[in-house]
C-alpha positions in Angstrom: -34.4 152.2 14.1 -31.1 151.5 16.8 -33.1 149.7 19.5 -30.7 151.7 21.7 -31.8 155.0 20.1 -34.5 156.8 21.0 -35.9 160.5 20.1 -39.7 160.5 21.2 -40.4 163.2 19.2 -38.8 162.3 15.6 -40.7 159.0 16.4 -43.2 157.7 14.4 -46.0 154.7 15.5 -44.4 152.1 13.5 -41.1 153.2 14.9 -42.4 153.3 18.9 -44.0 149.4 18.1 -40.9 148.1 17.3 -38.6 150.3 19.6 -40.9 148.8 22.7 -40.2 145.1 21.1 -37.5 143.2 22.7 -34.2 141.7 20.7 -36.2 138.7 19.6 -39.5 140.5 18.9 -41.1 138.2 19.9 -42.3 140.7 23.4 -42.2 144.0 24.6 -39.6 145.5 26.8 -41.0 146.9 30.4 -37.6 148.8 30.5 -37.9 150.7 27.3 -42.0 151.0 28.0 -41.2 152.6 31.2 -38.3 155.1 29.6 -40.7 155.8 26.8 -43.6 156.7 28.5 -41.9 158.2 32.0 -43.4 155.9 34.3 -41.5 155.2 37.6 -41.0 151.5 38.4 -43.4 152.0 41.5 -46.3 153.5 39.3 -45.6 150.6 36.4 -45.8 147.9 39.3 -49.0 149.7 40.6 -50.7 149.5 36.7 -49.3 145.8 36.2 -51.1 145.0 39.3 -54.1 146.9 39.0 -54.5 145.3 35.3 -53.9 142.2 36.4 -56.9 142.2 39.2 -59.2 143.7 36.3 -58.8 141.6 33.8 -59.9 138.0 34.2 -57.9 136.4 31.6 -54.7 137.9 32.7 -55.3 137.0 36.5 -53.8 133.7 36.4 -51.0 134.9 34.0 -47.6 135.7 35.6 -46.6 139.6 36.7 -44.6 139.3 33.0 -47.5 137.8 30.9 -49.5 140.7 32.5 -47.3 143.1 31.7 -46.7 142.2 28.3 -50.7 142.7 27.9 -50.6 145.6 29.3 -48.2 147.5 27.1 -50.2 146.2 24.4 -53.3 147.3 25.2 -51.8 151.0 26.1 -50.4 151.1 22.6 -53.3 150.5 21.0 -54.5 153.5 22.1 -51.9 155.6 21.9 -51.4 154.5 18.1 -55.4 154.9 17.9 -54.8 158.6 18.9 -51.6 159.0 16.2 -54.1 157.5 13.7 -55.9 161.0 14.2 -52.6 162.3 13.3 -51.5 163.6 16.7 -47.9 163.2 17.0 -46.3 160.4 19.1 -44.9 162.1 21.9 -48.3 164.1 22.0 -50.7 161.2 22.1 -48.8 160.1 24.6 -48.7 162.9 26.8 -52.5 163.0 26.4 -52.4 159.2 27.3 -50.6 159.6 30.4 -51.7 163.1 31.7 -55.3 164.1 30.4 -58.2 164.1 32.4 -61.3 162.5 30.5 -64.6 164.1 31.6 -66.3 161.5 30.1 -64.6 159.2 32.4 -64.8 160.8 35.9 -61.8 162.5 34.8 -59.6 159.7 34.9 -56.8 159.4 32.4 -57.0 156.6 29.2 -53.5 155.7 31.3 -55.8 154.8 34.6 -58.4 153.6 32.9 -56.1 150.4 31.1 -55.1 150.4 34.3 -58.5 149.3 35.4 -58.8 146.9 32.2 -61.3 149.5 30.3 -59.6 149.2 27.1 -62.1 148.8 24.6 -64.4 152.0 26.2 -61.2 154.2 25.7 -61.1 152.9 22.0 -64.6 153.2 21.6 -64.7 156.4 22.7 -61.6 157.8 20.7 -63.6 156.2 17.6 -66.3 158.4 18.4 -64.0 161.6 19.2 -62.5 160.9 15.5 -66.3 160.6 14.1 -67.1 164.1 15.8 -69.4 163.2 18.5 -67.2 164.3 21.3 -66.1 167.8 22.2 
């Protein structure tokens, strides 16, 4: 895929991994992260932030170490969702804008956020088994 391409919705999760991947793909790209998944500078400072206070292995990182663990941990869920066979732009619009009553209705966006990564996956495990409604 043209790195400088991008059509959310003809996109498909191996194709969003490697668009968010920077020239050397070696890191992802904040820039294209933030295009990708509409997230204003301000907010995207807020979350880096945020993650960085709930995570204990990240606190000592730099802002960019924390970002870059950030953006990984949000596409892990966002690809967990596609797995389900939700379309990209869709699992993301559900990453970024839907409430979770199981989570004080907080969205799987605030809760990485708040470093609760592996309850969001853990619950979207048990969405795709059928226990949730």
């Amino acid at each position: 895929m043209n790195r400088e391409a991008f059509q959310q919705g003809a996109m498909s999760a191996g194709e969003l991994n490697d668009y968010l991947r920077t020239a050397n793909g070696a890191t992802y790209s904040a820039e294209r992260y933030t295009k990708v998944f509409g997230v204003s500078p301000a907010i995207w400072a807020a979350q880096v932030d945020s993650y960085r206070r709930s995570q204990s292995f990240v606190a000592a990182a730099s802002e960019a170490e924390a970002a870059q663990h950030f953006i990984a941990d949000a596409l892990r869920v966002v690809l967990a969702v596609a797995e389900s066979g939700v379309a990209i732009e869709k699992s993301i619009a559900w990453f970024r804008h839907e409430p979770l009553p199981t989570f004080e209705r907080r969205t799987a966006e605030q809760l990485i956020s708040q470093g609760q990564v592996e309850q969001i996956l853990q619950f979207l495990a048990s969405w795709q088994a059928g226990s949730q409604g």
